[in-house]
C-alpha positions in Angstrom: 200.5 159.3 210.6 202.3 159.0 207.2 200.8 158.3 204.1 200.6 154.8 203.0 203.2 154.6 200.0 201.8 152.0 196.9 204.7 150.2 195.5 205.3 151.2 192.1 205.1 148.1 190.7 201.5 147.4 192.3 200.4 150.0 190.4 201.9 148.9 186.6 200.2 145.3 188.1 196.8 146.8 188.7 196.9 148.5 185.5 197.7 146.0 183.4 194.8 143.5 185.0 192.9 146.7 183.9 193.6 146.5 180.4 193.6 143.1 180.2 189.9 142.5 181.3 188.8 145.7 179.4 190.5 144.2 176.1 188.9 140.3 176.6 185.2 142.6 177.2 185.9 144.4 173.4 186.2 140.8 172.1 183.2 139.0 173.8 180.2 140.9 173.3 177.4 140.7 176.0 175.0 138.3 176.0 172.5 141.5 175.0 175.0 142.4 172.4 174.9 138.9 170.9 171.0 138.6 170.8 170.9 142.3 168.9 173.6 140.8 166.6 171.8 137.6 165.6 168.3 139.0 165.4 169.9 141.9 162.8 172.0 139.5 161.0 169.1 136.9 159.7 169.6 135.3 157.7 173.1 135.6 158.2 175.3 137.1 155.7 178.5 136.0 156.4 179.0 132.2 156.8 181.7 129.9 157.5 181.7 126.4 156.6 183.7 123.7 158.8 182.8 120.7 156.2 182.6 119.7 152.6 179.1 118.7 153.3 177.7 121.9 154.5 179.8 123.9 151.8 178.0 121.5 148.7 174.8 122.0 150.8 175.3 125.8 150.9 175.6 125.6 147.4 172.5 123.7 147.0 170.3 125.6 149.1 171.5 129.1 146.9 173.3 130.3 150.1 177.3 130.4 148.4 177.2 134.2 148.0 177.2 134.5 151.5 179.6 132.0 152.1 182.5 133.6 152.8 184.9 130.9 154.0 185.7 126.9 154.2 188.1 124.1 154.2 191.1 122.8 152.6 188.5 119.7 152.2 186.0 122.0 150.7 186.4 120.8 146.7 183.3 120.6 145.9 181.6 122.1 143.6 184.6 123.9 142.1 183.8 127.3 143.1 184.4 126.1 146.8 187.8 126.0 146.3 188.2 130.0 145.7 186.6 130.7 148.7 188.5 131.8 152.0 190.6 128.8 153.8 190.5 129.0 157.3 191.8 125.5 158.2 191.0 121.6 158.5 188.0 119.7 159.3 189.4 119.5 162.5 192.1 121.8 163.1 190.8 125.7 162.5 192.3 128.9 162.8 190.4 130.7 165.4 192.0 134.4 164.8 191.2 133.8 161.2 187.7 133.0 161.7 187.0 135.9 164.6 188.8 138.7 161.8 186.6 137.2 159.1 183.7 138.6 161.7 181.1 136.2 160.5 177.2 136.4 161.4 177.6 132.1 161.5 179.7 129.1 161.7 178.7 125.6 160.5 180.8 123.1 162.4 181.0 119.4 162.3 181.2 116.9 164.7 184.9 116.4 163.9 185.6 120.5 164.4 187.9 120.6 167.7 185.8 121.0 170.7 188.0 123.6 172.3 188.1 125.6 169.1 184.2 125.6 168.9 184.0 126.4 172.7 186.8 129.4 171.9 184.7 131.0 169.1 181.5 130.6 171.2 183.8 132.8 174.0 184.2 135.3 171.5 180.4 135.8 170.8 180.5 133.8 167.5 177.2 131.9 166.8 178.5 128.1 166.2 176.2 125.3 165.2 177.2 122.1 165.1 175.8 119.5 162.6 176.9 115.8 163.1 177.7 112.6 161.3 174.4 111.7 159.4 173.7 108.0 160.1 171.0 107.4 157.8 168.7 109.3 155.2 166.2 110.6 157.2 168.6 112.0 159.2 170.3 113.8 156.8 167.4 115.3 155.5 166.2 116.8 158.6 169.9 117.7 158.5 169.7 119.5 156.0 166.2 121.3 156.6 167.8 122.4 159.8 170.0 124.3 157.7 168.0 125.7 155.4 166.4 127.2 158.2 169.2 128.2 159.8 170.5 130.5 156.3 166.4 131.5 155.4 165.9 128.9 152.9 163.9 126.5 154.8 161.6 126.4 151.4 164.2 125.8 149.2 164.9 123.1 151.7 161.7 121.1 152.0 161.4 121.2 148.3 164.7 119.5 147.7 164.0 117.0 150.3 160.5 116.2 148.6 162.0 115.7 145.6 165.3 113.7 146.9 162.4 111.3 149.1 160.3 110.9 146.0 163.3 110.2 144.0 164.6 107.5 146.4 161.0 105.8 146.7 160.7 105.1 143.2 163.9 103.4 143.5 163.3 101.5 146.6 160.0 100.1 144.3 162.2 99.9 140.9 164.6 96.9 142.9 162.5 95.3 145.9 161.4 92.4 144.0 165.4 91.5 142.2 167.8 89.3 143.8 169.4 90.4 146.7 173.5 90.5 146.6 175.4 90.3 149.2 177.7 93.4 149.5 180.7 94.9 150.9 181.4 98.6 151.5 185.0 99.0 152.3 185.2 102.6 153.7 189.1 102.8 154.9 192.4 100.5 154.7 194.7 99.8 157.5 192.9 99.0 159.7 190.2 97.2 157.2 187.0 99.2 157.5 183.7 98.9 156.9 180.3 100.1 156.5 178.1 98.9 159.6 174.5 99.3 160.0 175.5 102.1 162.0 176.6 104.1 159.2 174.0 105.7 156.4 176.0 103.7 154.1 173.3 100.9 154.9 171.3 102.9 153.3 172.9 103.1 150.0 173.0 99.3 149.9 169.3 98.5 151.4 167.8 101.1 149.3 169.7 99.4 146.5 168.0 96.4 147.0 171.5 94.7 148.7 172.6 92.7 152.0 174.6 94.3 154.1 176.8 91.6 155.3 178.4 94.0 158.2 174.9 95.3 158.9 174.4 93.3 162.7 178.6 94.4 163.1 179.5 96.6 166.4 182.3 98.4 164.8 183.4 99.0 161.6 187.2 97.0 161.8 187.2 94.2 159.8 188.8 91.3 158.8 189.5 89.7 155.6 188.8 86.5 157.1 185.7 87.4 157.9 184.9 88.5 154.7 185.9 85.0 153.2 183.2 83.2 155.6 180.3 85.7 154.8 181.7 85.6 151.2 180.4 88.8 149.7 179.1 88.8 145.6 180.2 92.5 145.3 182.8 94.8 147.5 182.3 98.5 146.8 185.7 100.1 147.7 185.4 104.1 148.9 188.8 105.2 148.9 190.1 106.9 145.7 193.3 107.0 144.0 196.1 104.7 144.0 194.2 103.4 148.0 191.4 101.9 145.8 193.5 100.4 143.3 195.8 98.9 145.4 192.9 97.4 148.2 191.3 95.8 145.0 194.5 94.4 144.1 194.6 92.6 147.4 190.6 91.3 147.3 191.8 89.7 144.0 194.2 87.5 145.5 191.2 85.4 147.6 190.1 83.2 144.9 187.5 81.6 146.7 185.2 85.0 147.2 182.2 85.4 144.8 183.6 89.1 144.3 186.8 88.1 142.9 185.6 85.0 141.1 183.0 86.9 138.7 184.4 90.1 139.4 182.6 92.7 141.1 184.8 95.0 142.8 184.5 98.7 142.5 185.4 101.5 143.4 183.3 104.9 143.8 183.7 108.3 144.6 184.3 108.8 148.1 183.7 112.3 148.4 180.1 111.8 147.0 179.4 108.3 149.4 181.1 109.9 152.6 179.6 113.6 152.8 176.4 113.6 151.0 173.6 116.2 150.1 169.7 114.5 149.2 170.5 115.3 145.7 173.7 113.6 145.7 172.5 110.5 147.8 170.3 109.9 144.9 172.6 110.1 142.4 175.2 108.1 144.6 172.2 105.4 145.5 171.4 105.4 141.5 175.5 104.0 141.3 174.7 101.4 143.7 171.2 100.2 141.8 174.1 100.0 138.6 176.7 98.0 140.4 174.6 95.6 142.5 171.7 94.8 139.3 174.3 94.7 136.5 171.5 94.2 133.4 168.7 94.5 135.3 165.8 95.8 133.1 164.5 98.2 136.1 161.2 100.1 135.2 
């Protein structure tokens, strides 16, 4: 009998399949590998921030040495903006991250799914924090994290002292009159803070009424804001947005807000991604803006 003859082109095909699933197993480590890797790298020296909220609560916790890269959204504090960009809050550059070769990645809730399952493919540690929807829950947010980079201490301390903080305050304005208030969060659509959102917080802890509190979802009318007729509107979004939203609350005569008013507009950045020192300061606005001459002891 004559020997079998292989087509060339088999061959080239076999190798190649070769290769290929010899290069994919130098860029996802074992499970094994992973463990060794994680147990050696805490806490981890090289981190990579997916939101301006975990970057300012880095910074916060004493952790920004080690934070190697962040956002475009990543502002804030100042220093954050030197740091490594490796993308959006949403859309990230994988190859960036994976050369970057960090020991963890902080993702949000908005970070691309398939991005986040990509890196986890790789044998990137990924932990995902999400939307805070009140206080507490940003706190144990935040402990989570102080954990997670070895400054669970650190944490609890700031926490103690945010909680304390936000007591006193709670005390300083339950017994004032309660205004009926507003948070506009985005602009076409109209959007609102719900009692969904930790805004509620801001404006309960203030000593406020949240007229969208009992409201599914945060679209909103104008019209409904004429029939719940709110004493203060507290606009979010910054720049010429906020200026030109207030400039269309002041054509409805008719609303308390407009008629003695009492429209403002904050800082979005500190409102929308919050650490517990900056809720206090944020929720010390509110007590300002809703108790306008209030002798608060």
């Amino acid at each position: 009998m004559g020997r079998k003859i292989i087509p060339v082109s088999l061959i080239i095909a076999s190798l190649l399949s070769i290769c290929a699933i010899a290069s994919y197993a130098l860029l996802k480590p074992s499970a094994n590998s992973a463990k060794k890797e994680e147990k050696l790298s805490f806490p981890p020296q090289r981190i990579i921030s997916l939101g301006p909220s975990i970057t300012k609560s880095l910074y916060l916790l004493g952790a920004d040495s080690r934070l190697i890269a962040n956002t475009i959204y990543c502002t804030n504090p100042a220093d954050a903006k030197k740091k490594e960009k490796i993308g959006t809050v949403i859309k990230i550059n994988i190859e960036k991250i994976f050369n970057l070769k960090p020991d963890l990645v902080l993702a949000t809730s908005l970070t691309e799914h398939k991005a986040k399952e990509r890196l986890e493919d790789l044998g990137l540690k990924i932990v995902t924090f999400p939307t805070s929807n009140n206080f507490n829950h940003m706190c144990n947010q935040f402990l989570e994290l102080g954990k997670l980079v070895g400054e669970e201490k650190k944490a609890e301390g700031i926490i103690k002292e945010a909680v304390d903080k936000v007591d006193s305050i709670k005390k300083r304005v339950k017994d004032l009159p309660q205004p009926k208030v507003l948070v506009q969060v985005g602009a076409k659509p109209l959007f609102v803070a719900t009692g969904r959102y930790f805004v509620n917080d801001y404006i309960e802890f203030a000593g406020g009424v949240n007229i969208a509190k009992e409201e599914e979802e945060g679209i909103y009318s104008r019209e409904e804001a004429l029939k719940a007729n709110p004493d203060v509107i507290i606009i979010t979004t910054m720049g010429i947005v906020g200026d030109e939203e207030k400039k269309i609350w002041e054509r409805y005569k008719t609303l308390s807000a407009v008629k003695n008013r009492r429209i403002y507009i904050i800082d979005t950045d500190e409102v929308t991604s919050p650490t517990p020192v900056s809720f206090v300061k944020t929720l010390e606005e509110f007590v300002c803006i809703l108790h306008p001459g209030e002798e608060i002891e």
